[in-house]
C-alpha positions in Angstrom: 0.0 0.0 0.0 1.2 3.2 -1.3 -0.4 6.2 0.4 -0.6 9.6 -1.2 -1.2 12.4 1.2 -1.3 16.0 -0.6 -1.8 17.4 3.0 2.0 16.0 3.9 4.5 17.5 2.2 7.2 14.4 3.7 4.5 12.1 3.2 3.8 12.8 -0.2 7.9 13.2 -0.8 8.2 9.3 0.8 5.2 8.0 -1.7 6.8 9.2 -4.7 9.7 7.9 -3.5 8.2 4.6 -3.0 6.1 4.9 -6.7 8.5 6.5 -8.8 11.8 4.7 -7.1 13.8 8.0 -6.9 15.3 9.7 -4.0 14.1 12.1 -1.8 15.7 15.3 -2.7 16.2 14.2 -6.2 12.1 14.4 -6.5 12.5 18.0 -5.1 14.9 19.1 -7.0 13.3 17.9 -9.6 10.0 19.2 -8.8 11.0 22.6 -8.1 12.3 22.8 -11.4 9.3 21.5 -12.9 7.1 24.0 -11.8 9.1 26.6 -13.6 8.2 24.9 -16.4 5.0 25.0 -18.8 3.6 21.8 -18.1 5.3 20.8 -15.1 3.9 16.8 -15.1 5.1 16.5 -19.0 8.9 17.7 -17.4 8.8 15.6 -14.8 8.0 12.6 -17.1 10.5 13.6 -19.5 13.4 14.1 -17.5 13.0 10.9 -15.3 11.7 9.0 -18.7 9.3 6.7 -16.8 7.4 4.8 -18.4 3.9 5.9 -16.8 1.9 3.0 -18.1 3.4 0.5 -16.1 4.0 2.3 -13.2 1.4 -0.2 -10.8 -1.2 2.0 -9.1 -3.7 -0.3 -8.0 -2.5 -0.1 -4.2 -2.3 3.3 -4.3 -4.7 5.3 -2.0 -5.2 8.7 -1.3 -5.4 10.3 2.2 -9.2 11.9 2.5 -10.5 15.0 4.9 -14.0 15.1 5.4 -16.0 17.7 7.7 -19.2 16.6 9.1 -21.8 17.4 12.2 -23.8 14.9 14.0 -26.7 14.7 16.8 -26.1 11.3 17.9 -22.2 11.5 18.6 -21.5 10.0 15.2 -23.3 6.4 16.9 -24.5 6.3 13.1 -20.8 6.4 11.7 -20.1 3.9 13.9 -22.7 1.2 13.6 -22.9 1.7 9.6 -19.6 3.2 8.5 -18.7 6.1 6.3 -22.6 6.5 4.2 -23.1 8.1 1.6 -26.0 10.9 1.4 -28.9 8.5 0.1 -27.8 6.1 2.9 -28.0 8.5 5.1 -31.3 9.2 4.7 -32.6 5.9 3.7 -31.6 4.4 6.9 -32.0 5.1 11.0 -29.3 8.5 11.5 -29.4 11.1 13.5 -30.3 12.9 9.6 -33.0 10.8 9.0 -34.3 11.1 12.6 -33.9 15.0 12.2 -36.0 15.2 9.1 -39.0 12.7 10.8 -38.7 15.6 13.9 -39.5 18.4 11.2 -42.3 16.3 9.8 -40.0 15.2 6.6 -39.3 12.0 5.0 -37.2 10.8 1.9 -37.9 7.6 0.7 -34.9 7.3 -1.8 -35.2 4.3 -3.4 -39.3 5.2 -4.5 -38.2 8.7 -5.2 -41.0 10.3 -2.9 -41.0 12.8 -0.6 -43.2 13.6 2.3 -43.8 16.8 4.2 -46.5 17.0 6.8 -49.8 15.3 5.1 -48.4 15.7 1.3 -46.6 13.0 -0.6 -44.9 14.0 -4.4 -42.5 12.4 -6.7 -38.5 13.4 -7.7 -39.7 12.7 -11.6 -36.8 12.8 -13.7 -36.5 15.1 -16.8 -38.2 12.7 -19.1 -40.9 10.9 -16.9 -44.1 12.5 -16.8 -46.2 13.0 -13.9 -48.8 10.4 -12.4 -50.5 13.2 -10.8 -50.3 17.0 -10.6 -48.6 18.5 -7.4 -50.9 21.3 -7.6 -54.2 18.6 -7.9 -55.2 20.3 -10.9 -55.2 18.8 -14.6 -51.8 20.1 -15.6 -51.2 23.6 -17.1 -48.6 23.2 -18.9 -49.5 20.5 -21.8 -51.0 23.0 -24.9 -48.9 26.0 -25.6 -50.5 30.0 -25.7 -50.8 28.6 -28.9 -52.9 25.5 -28.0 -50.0 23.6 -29.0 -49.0 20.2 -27.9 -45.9 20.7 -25.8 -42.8 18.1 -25.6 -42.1 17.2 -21.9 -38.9 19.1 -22.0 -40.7 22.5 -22.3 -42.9 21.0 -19.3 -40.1 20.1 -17.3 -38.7 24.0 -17.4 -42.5 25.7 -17.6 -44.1 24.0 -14.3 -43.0 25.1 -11.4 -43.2 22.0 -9.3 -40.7 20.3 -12.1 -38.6 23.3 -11.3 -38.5 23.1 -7.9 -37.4 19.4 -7.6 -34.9 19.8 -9.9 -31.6 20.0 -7.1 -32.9 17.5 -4.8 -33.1 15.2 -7.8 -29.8 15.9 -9.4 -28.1 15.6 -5.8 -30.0 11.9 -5.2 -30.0 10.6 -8.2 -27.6 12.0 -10.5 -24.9 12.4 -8.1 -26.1 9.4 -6.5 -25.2 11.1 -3.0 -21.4 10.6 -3.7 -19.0 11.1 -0.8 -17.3 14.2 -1.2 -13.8 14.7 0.4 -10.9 17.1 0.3 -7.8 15.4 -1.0 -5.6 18.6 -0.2 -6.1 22.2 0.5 -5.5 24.3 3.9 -7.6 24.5 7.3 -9.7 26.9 5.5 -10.2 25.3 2.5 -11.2 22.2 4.4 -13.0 23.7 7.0 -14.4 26.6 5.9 -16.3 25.3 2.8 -19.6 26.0 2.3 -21.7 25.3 5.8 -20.5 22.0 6.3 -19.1 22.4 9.6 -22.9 23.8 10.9 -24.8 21.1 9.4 -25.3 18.9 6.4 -25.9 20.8 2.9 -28.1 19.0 2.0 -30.4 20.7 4.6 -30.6 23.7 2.5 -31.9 21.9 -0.4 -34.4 20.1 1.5 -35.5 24.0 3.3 -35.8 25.8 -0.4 -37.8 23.0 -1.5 -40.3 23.0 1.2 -40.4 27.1 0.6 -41.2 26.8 -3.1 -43.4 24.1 -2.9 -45.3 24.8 0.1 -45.3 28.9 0.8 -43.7 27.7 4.1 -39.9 28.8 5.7 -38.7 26.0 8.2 -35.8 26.5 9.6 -33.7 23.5 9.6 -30.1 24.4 9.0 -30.4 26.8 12.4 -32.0 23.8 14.2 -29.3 21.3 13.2 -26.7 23.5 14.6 -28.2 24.6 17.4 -28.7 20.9 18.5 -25.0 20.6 17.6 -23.7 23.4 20.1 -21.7 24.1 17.4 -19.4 20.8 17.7 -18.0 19.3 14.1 -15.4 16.3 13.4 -13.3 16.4 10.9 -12.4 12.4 9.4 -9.0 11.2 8.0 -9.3 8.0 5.9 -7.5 6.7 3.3 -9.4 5.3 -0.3 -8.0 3.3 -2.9 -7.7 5.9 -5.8 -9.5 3.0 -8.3 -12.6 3.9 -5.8 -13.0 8.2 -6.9 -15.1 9.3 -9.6 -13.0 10.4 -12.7 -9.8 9.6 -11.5 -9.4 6.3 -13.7 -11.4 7.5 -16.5 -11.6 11.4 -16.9 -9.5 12.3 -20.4 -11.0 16.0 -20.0 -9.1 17.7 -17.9 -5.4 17.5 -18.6 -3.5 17.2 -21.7 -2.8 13.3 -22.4 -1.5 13.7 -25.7 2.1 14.5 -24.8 2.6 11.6 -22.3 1.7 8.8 -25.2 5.3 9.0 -26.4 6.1 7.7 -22.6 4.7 4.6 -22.5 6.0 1.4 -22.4 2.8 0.2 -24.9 1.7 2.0 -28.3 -1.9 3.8 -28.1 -3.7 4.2 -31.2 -6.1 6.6 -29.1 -6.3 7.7 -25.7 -9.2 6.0 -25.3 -7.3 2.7 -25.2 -4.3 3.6 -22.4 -4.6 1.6 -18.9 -6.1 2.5 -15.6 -1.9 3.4 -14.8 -1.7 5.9 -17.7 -4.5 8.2 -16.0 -3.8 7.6 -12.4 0.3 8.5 -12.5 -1.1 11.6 -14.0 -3.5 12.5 -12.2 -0.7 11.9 -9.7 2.0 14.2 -10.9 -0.3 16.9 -12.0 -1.5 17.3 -8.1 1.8 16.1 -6.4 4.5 18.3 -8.3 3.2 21.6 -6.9 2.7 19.7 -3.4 6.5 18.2 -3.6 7.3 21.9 -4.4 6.0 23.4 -1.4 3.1 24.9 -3.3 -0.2 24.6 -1.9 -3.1 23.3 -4.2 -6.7 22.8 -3.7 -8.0 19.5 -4.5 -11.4 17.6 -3.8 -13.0 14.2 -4.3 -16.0 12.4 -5.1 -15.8 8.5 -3.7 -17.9 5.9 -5.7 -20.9 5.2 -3.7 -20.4 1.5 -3.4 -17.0 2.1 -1.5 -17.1 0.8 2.1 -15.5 2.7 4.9 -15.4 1.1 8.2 -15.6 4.0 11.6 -12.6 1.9 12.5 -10.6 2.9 9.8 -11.7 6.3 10.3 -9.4 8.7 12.6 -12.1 11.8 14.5 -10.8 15.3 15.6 -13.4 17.1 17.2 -13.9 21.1 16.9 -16.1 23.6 18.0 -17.4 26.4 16.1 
């Protein structure tokens, strides 16, 4: 096991040491003088010649921050794990239990939500509705015109459509993803969004009951007061095969170049290995880290990835 820690400056100096099999200050040295460069990743590739394909990064993991708050003294974390947002609310937390207080429930997996006496549906962009929000026969299907409309127009013209729209995206289309710092200072970390007050997802759930229902609840202020203002921030490390993007995103940095440093011949970059995009992902975020520059870098963890409370390490802080 291999762990990356962008945080660490030694750390992440003794990883590369271990990947790259180069000395300590000869990865400094060399660093530094990538970052003077244009692309400092291509540098660092071409003066070491590595061949990044078959540089092995399937025990490779990368050291996580994550900020959360809790009502139950994280007893949820530790009877479940690490959950990811839809778990959270699918099964017994202290989330789940706050919601049922306020008269709110999310059943995930039927994509329905209930506040008070009402019940509605998350529809997705293309499914129409059983049965108006509003209980009326909808508005929205013939045009000024007395058109026919397409259920795209319906989906931005209807208000209720409108309204669901977030909630939806962060359930479904995110699929309630774990989102971690991989590197970035106490500020970055701690000071992002509300996080540290209570969950964001709080303030989603608190502009849809406003739209919908004409009604201001106030659960972000609740949530914190129960907290007294206490917040934990969680070290783990994850597998790097286990993030969103990292082993399959070709958008983001310039690949091209680094074909001509590989130990196989590409005819696209859609064929190059799992190793190709990983060592680069590696050396675009670890040069400026080795070179005592700070960088800014987030995470999303692949929903199915399991992490235990004991793997976890808690710090406690107070607002």
């Amino acid at each position: 096991m291999i762990c990356v820690n962008f945080f660490d400056q030694a750390e992440l100096c003794e990883a590369f040491e271990k990947l790259y099999s180069f000395g300590k200050d000869e990865i400094v040295k060399l660093a530094v003088m990538s970052m003077q460069q244009c692309d400092p990743a291509l540098y660092f590739v071409e003066q070491t010649k590595m061949n990044i394909d078959m540089i092995d990064t399937k025990n490779v993991y990368l050291h996580c921050k994550h900020i959360t708050t809790s009502l139950d003294n994280l007893e949820s974390f530790k009877k479940y794990g690490f959950m990811t947002l839809n778990e959270l609310l699918s099964k017994k937390t202290s989330l789940s239990s706050f919601l049922k207080e306020h008269q709110i429930h999310i059943d995930v997996s039927n994509k329905k939500v209930c506040y008070k006496n009402k019940c509605f549906v998350l529809n997705d962009s293309n499914e129409e509705c059983n049965e108006c929000f509003y209980e009326t026969d909808c508005q929205h299907k013939t045009s000024l015109f007395s058109n026919n409309t397409t259920l795209i127009y319906r989906d931005m013209a209807c208000s209720f459509r409108d309204s669901i729209k977030v909630l939806r995206s962060k359930l479904y289309d995110d699929t309630g993803e774990i989102e971690v710092h991989l590197a970035g200072s106490k500020e970055n970390v701690h000071d992002y969004s509300e996080i540290k007050r209570h969950p964001e997802i709080l303030i989603t759930i608190e502009n849809l009951i406003s739209e919908l229902f004409n009604e201001k609840i106030y659960l972000c202020r609740d949530w914190e007061e129960e907290t007294g203002g206490k917040y934990y921030c969680m070290d783990f490390d994850v597998n790097i095969v286990n993030f969103e993007r990292i082993t399959t995103t070709l958008d983001e940095y310039n690949y091209f170049p680094f074909l001509d440093y590989c130990q196989n011949e590409y005819s696209s970059l859609d064929d190059v290995n799992t190793n190709f995009l990983v060592n680069i992902f590696l050396l675009y975020n670890g040069i400026p880290h080795l070179a005592f520059e700070e960088k800014w870098i987030c995470g999303q963890i692949l929903p199915d990835t399991k992490i235990p409370y004991k793997s976890i390490t808690v710090t406690e802080f107070q607002n």
